[in-house]
N, C-alpha and C positions, 0 to 999 in steps of 0.2 A: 504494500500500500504506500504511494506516494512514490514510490521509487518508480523507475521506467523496466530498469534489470537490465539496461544495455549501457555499455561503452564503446564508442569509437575510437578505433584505435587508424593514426595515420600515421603511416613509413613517408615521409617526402623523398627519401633515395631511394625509392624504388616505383615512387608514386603511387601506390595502391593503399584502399583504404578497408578494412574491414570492422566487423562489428564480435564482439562478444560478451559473455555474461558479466552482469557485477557480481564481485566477490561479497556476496551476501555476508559469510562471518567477518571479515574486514567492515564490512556498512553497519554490522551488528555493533560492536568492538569502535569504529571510530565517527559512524554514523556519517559523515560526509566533507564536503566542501572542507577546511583546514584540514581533520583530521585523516580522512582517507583520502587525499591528496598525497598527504606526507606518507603514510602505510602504502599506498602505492612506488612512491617514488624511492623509499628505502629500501624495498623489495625489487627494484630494477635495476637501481644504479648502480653500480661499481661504484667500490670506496676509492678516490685520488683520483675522479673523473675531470678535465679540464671545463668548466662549464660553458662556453665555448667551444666547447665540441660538438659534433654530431653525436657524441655519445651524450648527452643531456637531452632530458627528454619536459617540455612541455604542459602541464597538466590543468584543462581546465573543467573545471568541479562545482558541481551545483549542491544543492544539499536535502536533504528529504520534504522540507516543508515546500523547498522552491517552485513555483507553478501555482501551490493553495489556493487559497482565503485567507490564508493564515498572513496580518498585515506584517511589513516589514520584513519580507523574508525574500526580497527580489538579489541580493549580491550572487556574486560568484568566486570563488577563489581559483586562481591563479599560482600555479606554483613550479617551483626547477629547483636546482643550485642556483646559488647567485653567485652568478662574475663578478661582483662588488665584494662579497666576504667569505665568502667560500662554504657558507653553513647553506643551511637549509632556508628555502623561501617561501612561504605562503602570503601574497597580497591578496587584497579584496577588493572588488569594484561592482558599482552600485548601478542602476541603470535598467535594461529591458533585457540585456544578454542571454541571461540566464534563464527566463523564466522560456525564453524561445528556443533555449538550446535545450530544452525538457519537453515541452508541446514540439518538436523533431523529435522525440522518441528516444535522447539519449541521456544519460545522469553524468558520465563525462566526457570528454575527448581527450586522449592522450597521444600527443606529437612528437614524432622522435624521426633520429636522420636530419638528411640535409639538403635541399634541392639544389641542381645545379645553375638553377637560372632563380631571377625573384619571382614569386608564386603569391598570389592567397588562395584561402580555404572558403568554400561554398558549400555550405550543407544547408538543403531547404527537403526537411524529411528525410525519407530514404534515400534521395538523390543527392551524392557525395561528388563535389567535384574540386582539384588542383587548377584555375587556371592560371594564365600569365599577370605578373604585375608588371611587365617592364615599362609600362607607359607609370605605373603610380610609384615606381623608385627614385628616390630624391624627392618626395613632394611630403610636406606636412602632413600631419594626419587628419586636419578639417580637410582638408582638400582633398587628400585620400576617400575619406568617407565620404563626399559629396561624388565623388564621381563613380564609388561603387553602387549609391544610391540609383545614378543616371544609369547604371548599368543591370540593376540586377531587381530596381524598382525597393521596395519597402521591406528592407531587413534591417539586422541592427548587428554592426559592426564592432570587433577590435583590431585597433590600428597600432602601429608606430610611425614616427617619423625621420626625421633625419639623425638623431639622438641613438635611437635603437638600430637602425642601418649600420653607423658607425660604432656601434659594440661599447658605447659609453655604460660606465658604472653609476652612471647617476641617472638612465633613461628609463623610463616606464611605458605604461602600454593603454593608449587614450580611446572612450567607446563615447558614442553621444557625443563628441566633442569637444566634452567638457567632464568626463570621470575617469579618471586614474587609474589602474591596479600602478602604485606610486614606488616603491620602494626596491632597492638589490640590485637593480640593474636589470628586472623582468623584462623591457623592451629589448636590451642587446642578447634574451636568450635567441626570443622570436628572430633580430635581425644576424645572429649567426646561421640559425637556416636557412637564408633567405627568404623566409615565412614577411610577408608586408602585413598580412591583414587575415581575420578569420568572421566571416559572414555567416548569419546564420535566420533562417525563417522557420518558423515550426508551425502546423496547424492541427498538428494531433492533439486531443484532451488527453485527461487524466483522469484514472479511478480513485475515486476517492470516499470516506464514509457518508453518510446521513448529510447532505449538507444543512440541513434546516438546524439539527443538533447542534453539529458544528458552529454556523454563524451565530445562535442563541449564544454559546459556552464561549466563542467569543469577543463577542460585545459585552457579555459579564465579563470578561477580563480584559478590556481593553477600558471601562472605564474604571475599575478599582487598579491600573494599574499603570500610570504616568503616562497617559493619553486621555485625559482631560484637559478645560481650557486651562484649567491652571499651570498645566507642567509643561505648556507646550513651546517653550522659550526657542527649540527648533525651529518652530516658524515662524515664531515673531521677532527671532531677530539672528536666528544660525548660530554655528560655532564662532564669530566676528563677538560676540558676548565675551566668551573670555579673556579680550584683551584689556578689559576693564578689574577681570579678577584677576587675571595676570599681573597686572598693572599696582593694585592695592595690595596684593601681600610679596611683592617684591621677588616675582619669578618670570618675567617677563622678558627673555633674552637678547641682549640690546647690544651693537658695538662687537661681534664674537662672544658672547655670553663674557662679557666684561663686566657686566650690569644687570642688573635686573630689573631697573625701571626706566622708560623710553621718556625723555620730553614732550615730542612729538603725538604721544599715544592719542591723544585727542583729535587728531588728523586722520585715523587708520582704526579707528573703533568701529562698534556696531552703529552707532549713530551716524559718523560719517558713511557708512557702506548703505543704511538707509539712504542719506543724502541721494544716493543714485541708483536706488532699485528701482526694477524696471516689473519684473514677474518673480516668480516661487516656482518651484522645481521638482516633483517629488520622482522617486523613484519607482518602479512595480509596484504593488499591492501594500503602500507607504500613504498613510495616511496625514501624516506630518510635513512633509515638503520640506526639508530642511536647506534646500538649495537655493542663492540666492542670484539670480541672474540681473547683471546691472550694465549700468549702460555710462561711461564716464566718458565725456567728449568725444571722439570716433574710436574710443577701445570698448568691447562686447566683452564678456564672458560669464563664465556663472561660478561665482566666487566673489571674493576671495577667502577661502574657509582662513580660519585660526590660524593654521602650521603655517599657512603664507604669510598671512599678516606677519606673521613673529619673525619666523625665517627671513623674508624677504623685505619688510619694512624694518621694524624696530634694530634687527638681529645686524642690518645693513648699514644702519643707521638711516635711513631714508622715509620720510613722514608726508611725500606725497602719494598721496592713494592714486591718482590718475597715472603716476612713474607705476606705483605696486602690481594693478590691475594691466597695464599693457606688457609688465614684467609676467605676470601670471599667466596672462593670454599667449605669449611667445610660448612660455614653458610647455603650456597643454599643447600648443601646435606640435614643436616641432620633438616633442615626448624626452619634456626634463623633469625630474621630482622636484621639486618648490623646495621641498625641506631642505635635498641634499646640496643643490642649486645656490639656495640662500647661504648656507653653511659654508660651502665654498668660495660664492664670492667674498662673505664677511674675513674669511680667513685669509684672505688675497688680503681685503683691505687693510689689515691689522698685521700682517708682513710689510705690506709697503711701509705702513707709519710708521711701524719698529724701524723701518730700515735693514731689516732678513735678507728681502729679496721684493725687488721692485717691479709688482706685477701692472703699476701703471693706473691705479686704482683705489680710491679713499673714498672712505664711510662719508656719507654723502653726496657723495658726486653721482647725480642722476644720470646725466649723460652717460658716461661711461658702464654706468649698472645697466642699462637700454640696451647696453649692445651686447652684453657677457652671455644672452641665451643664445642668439646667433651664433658669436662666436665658438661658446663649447659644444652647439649640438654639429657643429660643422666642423669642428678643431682646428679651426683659424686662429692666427695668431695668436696669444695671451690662449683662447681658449683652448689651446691643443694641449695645454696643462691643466689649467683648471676643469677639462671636462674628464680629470679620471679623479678628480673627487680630493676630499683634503686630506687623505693618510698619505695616498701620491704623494703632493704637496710637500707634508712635512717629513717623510722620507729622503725628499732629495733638496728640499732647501732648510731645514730647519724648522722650529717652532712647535715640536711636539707637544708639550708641556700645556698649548693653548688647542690643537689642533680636536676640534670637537667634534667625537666619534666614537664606538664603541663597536667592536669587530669590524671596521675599518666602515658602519652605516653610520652617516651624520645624525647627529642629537636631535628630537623634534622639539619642540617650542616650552620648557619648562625647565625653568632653572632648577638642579638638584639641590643648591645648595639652601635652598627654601624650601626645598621636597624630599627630604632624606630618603623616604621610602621611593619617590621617582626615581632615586638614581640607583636603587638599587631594581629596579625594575628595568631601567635601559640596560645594569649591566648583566642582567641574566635571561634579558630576551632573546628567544631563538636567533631572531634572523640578522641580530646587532640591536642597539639601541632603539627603539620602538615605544609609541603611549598606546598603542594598541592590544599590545598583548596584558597589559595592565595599565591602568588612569588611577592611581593612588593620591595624586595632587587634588583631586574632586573632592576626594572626604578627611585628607588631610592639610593643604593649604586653603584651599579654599573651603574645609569643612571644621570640623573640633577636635577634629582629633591633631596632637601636639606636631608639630612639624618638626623640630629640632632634634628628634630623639631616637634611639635606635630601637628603643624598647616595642615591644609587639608588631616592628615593619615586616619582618619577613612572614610572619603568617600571615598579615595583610597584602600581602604581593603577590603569596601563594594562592590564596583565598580568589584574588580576582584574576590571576592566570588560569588558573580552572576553569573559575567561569565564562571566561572569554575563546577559552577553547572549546567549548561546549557551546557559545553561541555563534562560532564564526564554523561549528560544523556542520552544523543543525541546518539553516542559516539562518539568525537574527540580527538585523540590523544594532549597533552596539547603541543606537538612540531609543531604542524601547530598553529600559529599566529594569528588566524583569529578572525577577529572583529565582532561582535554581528548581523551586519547588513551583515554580509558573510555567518556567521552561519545561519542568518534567510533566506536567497538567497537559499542554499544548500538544507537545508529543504524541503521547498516550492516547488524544483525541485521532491526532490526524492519523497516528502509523496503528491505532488499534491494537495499541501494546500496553502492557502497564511500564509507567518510568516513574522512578521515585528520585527525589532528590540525591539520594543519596550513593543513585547507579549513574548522575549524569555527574557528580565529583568525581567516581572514578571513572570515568569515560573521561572528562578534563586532565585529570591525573594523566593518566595514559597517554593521552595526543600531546600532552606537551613533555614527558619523557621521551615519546618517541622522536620528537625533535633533538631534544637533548643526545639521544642515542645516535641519532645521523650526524652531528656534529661534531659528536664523541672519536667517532671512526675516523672522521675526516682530521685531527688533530685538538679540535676543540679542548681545554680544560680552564681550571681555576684563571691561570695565568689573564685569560681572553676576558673576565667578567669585570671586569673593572672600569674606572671612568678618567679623564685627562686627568693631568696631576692640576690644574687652573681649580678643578672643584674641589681639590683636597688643599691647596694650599694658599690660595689668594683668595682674600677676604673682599665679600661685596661693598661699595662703598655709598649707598643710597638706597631710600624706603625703607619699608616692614624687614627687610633683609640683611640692613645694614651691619657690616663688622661679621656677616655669618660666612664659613665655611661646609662642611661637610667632612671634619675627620676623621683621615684615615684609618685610625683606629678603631671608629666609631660603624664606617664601611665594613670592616675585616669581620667585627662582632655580627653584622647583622647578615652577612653572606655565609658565615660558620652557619649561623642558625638558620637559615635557610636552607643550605645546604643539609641540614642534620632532619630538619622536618620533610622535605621531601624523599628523606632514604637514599640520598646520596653520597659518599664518604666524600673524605677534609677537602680533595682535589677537586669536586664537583663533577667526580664517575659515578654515576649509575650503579648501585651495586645489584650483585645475583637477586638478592631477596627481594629489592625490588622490582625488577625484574618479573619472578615468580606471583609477588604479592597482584601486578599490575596484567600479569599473563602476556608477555610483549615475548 
């Protein structure tokens, strides 16, 4: 129930496509999208695969709700090796993809090989085809997708553009236009195989229970549970809101995470991004719209969520939104991550002003920030450095010490050193530094619980890595609220199973070991989980933040104890028993 029970599987070197069964006790065991993405691809790859090979394969994953009624459940994950860090990658991207890559009759598609010429992928139903990209090679991805459109009529694409072509570690993979799978370098897997683009139309339905049942049990939970008007801060003013909470408790990353409070912030808020909204945006079966599509003098886009604002404004030092938004527009065109993007230019900038290495570029200079996505996604001049991202960087010119990243993936938008527990969350996220696999700064910067203290962060880190592994397998969008024993309710309805809360901990449990275990093989250990030395030793000098650090000391205790609650020894290996405990 809800599943389809097919996978597509496509060889592009040999160009043939076939279908076969899902691994029902893997869907059982990881249930979908994040989870059996990853259980899939640790069971294929060879350990010390170059990801950029033809031996990297691909993997895009729906998850058992996707298709429903069940709201918020339209993403898709995304996943490979990343050529940015060499662990394990699961992105997500939100949009129509998904739910039409299931009405075609499949739960995922899995790509592997290499074609010899540039190709997309066309599946509308049973009818699978490879044609030619060579007329859409070198072209943006809105432009891409507009001329697949004129081609192939009313499907819904994912693209790369010139970012992913050129195998950059900071390029991702753009659908609608304007949504991401964001992070690791997912566009340069697709632009290793000469893959441009994967189209997809489905008109097949779905069996599903009772639906009357269904939408009653529902709407009972969708209004006791942060889908009310009160909680719906998503639409009424997006992720652009927390640069105000950012901003107040002194986490706001400004200058190379120099700072933690922007002057400017008042220029690059949700107020000013009202200033210029045009529509609302929502996603599949998303009843919230959290998307904000605006219109700032001849720049379009839909955005600019949070991670830009921070990365790309504050983090830049740059407080015009009309520079931000035509910088964001570039990004999604020619398929750059915002985060990693902003991270790097900032890190340029705060070389030059050191005097390190004169990349020709200062915190403020709009002009010159204008042209840095051009630049890296095409590795022109200055960009042909800056587009392999800032461990590159400070590998061969210096600056470690400030160079923010963690498994060589730039820092997204929250100062650690006002988020104890955020920094240990970026340094034990699978795929590098990440607020997605845990958001800890919601309920302790921005909530009550103490921010300076080491005391009780690891089981809170632990706590909401599970549950984020369980809603990014499932699929829930991470903007519906919903507590474990809502997610186990939901479940139960649609797949006619019984789930109790306490089977989908260890179902989280599990998917995020099993990350852990593919990283493990690949070299990953203790060494890797750490954060620059900038957050252990140089003190902020402004706001709620003022005089704070994040010490090292205080780090070490709280990755011990995490380490020990999860059943993994001192090093951060996996041991047998848990192992056994988890059945992996």
């Amino acid at each position: 129930m809800a599943y389809t029970g097919k996978v597509l599987r496509i060889n592009l070197t040999t160009g043939k496509a076939k279908t076969e069964p899902l691994n029902e006790k893997w869907a059982k065991d990881y249930l979908g999208g994040k989870g059996l993405s990853i259980k899939y691809l640790y069971e294929e790859l060879k350990p010390g695969i170059d990801p950029l090979s033809e031996d990297n394969k691909l993997v895009l994953m729906t998850g058992p709700l996707t298709g429903t009624i069940v709201p918020n459940s339209g993403k898709l994950a995304v996943a490979a090796k990343s050529p940015a860090t060499g662990t394990i990658l699961d992105c997500s991207i939100g949009g129509h993809f998904a739910p039409q890559l299931k009405y075609a009759g499949y739960d995922a598609v899995i790509i592997e090989g290499k074609s010899n010429i540039p190709v997309y992928l066309f599946i509308d139903d049973d009818k699978v085809e490879l044609r030619s990209a060579a007329d859409l090679w070198g072209r943006g991805a809105h432009e891409t997708e507009h001329m697949i459109n004129d081609q192939l009529g009313d499907v819904v694409t994912l693209a790369i553009g010139q970012a992913g072509e050129n195998l950059l570690p900071i390029s991702c993979i753009s659908s609608e236009l304007y949504r991401q799978a964001g992070r690791g370098g997912i566009g340069a897997v697709m632009g290793s195989k000469n893959l441009k683009a994967v189209s997809v139309r489905g008109s097949k339905g779905l069996k599903a229970p009772d639906i009357r049942k269904l939408s009653v049990a529902l709407n009972k939970i969708k209004k006791e549970d942060t889908m009310t008007d009160d909680n719906m801060w998503a639409y009424s003013d997006g992720t652009p809101m927390i640069v105000d909470l950012s901003q107040e408790t002194g986490i706001l990353p400004t200058r190379n995470f120099q700072e933690g409070t922007f002057d400017g912030f008042e220029k690059v808020n949700s107020e000013a991004v009202k200033g210029v909204l045009k529509a609302k945006k929502a996603c599949f079966s998303c009843p919230i719209a959290c998307g904000n599509y605006v219109e700032d003098g001849s720049t379009r886009v839909e955005g600019p969520e949070y991670e830009t604002l921070a990365l790309c404004s504050s983090n830049c030092g740059i407080d015009d939104l009309e520079a931000v938004i035509e910088f964001n527009r570039l990004c999604d065109d020619y398929c750059l991550d915002t985060i990693s993007a902003g991270n790097t230019v900032a890190f340029a900038m705060e070389m030059t002003e050191k005097g390190i290495h004169d990349f020709g570029i200062r915190f403020g200079d709009v002009e010159k920030y204008l042209q840095m996505p051009g630049l890296m996604a095409n590795k022109e001049g200055v960009g042909a450095e800056l587009s392999q991202g800032v461990s590159f960087l400070a590998d061969k010119y210096g600056g470690k010490e400030f160079a923010m990243h963690v498994k060589k993936l730039e820092i997204p938008g929250y100062e650690p050193r006002g988020s104890w527990s955020m920094g240990l969350a970026y340094g034990t996220a699978d795929r590098g530094a990440c607020h997605l696999r845990a958001w800890p700064a919601a309920v302790e910067a921005f909530g009550d619980i103490d921010p300076f203290t080491a005391e009780g962060k690891a089981e809170l880190v632990i706590d909401m890595q599970n549950d984020n592994s369980v809603k990014f397998s499932a699929i829930f969008c991470d903007f519906w609220a919903l507590s474990t024993e809502r997610m186990a309710e939901i479940l139960s309805l649609v797949l006619e199973r019984e789930f109790t809360a306490e089977e989908l901990t260890i179902i989280g449990d599990r998917v995020y070991c099993l990350a852990r275990l593919f990283n493990e093989r690949e070299g990953f250990d203790r060494k890797d989980d750490y954060l620059p030395e900038r957050i252990f030793k140089e003190k902020l000098t402004t706001g709620f933040t003022k005089d704070k650090v994040l010490p090292r000391e205080e780090y070490e205790t709280m990755l011990s104890e995490y380490y020990k609650i999860r059943g993994w020894d001192e090093n951060g290996k996996i041991t047998a028993e848990k192992k056994k405990e988890l059945n992996i």
